[in-house]
C-alpha positions in Angstrom: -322.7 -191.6 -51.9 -323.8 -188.4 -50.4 -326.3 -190.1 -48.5 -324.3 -192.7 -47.2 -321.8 -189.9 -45.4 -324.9 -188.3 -43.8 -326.1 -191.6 -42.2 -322.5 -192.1 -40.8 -324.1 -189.7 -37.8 -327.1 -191.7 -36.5 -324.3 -194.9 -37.4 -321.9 -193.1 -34.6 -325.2 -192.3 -32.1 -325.6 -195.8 -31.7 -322.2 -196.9 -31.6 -321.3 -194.7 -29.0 -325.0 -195.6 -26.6 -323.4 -199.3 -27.7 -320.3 -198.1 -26.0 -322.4 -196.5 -23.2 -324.4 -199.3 -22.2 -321.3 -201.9 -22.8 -319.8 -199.8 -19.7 -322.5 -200.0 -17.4 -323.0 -203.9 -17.8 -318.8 -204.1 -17.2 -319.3 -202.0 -13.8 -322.5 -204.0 -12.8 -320.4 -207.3 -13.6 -317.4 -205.8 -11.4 -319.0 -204.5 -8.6 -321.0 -208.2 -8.5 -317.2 -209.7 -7.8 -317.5 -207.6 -4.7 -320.4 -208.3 -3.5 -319.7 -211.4 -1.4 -317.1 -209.6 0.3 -319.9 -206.9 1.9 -320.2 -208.3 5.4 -316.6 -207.7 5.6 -316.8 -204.0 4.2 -319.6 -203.1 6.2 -317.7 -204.7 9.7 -314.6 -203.2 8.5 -317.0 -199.7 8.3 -318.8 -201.0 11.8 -317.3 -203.4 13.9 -320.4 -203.8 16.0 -321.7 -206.1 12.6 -320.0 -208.9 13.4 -322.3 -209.6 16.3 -325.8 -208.7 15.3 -328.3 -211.3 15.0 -331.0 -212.1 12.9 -334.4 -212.8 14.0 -333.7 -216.5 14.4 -330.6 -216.1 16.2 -328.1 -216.5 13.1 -325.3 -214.0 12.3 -326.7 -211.2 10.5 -323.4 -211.3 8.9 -323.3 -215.2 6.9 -327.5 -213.7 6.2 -325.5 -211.1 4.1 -323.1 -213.6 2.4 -325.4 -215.6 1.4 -327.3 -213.3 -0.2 -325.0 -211.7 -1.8 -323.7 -214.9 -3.7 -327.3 -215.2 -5.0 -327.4 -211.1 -6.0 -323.9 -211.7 -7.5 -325.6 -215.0 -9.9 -327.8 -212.1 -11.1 -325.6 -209.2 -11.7 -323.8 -211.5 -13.7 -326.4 -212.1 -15.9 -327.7 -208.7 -16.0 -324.4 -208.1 -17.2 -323.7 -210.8 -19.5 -327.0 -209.2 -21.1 -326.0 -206.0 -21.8 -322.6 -207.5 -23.4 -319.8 -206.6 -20.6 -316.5 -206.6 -21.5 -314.9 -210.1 -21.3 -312.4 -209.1 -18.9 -314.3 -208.2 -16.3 -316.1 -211.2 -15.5 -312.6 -211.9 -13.5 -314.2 -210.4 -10.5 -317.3 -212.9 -10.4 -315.1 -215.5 -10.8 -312.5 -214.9 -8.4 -315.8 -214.6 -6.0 -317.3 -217.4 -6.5 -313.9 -219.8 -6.5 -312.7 -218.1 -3.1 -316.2 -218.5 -1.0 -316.7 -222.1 -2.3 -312.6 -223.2 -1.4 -313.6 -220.9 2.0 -316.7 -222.8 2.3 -315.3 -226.4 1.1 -312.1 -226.0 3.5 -314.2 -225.2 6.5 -317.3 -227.2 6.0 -316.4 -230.1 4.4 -312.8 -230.9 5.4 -312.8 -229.1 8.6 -310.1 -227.7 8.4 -310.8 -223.9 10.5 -309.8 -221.1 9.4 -310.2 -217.1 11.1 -313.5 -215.8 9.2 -311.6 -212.1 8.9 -308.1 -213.3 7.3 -309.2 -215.3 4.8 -311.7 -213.0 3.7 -309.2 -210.0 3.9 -306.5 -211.4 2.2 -309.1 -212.9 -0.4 -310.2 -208.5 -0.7 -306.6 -207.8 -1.0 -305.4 -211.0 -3.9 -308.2 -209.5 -5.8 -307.5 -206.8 -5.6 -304.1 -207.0 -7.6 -305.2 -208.9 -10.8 -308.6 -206.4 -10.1 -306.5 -203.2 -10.7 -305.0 -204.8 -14.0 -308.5 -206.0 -15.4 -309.1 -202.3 -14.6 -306.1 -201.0 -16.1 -307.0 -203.0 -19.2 -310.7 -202.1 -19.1 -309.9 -198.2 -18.9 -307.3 -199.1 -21.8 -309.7 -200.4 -23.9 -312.5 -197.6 -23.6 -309.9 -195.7 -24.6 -308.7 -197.1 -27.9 -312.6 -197.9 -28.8 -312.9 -193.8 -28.5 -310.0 -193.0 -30.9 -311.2 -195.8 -33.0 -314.5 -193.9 -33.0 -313.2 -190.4 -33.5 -310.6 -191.8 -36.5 -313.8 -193.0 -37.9 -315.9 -189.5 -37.7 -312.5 -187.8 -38.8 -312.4 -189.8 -42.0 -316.0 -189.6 -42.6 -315.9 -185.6 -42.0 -312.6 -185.7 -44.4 -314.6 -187.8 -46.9 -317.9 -185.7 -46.8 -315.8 -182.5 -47.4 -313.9 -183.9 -50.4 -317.2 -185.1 -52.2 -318.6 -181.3 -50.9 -315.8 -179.7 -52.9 -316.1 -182.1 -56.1 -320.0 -181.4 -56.2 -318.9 -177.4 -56.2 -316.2 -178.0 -58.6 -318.5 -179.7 -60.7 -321.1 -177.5 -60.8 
């Protein structure tokens, strides 16, 4: 028994590095959500974006988009790797279904629309549900660390109980 409460230590090591690494995969599948939204962050930072060129006379700016939807495909699986939280795969998602309706509404039906609207109000819708899935998120870490530290309370209590029959005993 006594052995059993000692590897309880190592048991809550690797929970917690669990917990660590469960974090960093949620905040690399977040931040991936954003990531097709960077040529508007970076003309919103620097106007003068919006009408660089790239070295075959394309905007510097769709160069960006596009690959950012390809960095986003592998953040997301970086992510899903590491075991992110559930909830934030929202952000991805939203991403991808807003640029392909963006892309399908302009492209294939024709139908025009301002490039900086759509993509500022696309920011702004996600970011509502976003600081929710946040909310959550940061509510869950939270519960997970009392879970933990009810855990190492219980196994602490337990260890000192069986210390004090083994001295009673002896």
């Amino acid at each position: 028994m006594m052995e059993e409460i000692q590897q309880q230590s190592p048991r809550r090591r690797g929970r917690n590095k669990f917990l660590i690494w469960k974090t960093i995969g949620s905040i690399i599948v977040i931040l991936s959500g954003f990531l097709p939204f960077l040529d508007n962050i970076i003309v919103w930072k620097n106007p003068a974006f919006a009408t660089y060129h790239n070295t075959i006379g394309g905007m510097l700016r769709n160069d960006y988009w596009l690959l950012s939807l390809y960095y986003t495909t592998l953040a997301v699986i970086i992510g899903q790797f590491i075991n992110a939280y559930k909830l934030t795969f929202f952000f991805p998602l939203f991403a991808t279904i807003y640029c392909s309706s963006l892309y399908v509404f302009q492209f294939v039906w024709g139908i025009k629309l301002e490039p900086e609207w759509p993509h500022r109000i696309g920011l702004i819708l996600m970011m509502i549900p976003g600081a929710y899935v946040l909310f959550r998120f940061i509510e869950h870490i939270n519960n997970l660390k009392l879970e933990l530290e009810i855990q190492y309370n219980t196994i602490e209590r337990e260890r000192n109980r069986q210390l004090n029959e083994n001295a009673e005993n002896k």
